[in-house]
N, C-alpha and C positions, 0 to 999 in steps of 0.2 A: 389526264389532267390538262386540263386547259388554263392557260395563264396570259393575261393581258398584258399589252405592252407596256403599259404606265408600271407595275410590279418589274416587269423584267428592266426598265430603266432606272427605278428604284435600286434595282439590287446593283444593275453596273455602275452607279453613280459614286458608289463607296468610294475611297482613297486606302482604307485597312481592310484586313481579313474579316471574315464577316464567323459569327460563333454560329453553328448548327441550330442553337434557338430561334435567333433570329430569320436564319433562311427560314426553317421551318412555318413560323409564326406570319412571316410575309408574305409564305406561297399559301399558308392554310394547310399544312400536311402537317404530318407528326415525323417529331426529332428521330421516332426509330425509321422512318421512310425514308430519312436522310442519311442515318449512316447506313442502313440498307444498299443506299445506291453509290454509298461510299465504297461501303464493302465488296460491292458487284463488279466495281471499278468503272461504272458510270460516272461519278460525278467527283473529279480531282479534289483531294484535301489535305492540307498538310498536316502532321501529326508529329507532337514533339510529347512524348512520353502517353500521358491519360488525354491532351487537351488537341481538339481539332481546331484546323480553322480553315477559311474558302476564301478563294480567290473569287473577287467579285464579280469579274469577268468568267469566271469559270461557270459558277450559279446561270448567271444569265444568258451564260451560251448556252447550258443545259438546260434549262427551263425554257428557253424559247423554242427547242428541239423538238421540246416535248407539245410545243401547242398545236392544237388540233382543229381548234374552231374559229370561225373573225368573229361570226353571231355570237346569238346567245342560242340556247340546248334546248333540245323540242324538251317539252316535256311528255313523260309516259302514261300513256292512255289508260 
């Protein structure tokens, strides 16, 4: 996954918890990718019963971990 810094300053810019939808919906992945990497213990979240939530700085340090490209992706032949 590749993710641009304008997204990753996006996400840091929060002041509250941010809901799994939202990370989701901002990076373009899906809600279960997200607790996936919750579950893996990738990506810190707090949990108070059924409801999660993420530290904004947490997302965006982990999102930016994960980037991989400045360009943009060859595409396949």
């Amino acid at each position: 996954m590749s993710v641009p810094f304008d997204v990753i300053a996006e996400l840091s810019s929060h002041k509250k918890a941010l809901k799994v939808v939202y990370v989701a919906t901002t990076l373009g992945v899906s809600k279960q990718m997200i607790y996936e990497e919750i579950n893996k213990g990738n990506l810190p979240a707090l949990r108070f019963g059924t409801t999660v939530r993420l530290n904004p700085l947490d997302v965006a340090e982990w999102a930016n971990a994960r980037r991989t490209v400045e360009g943009p992706l060859r595409k396949a032949a």
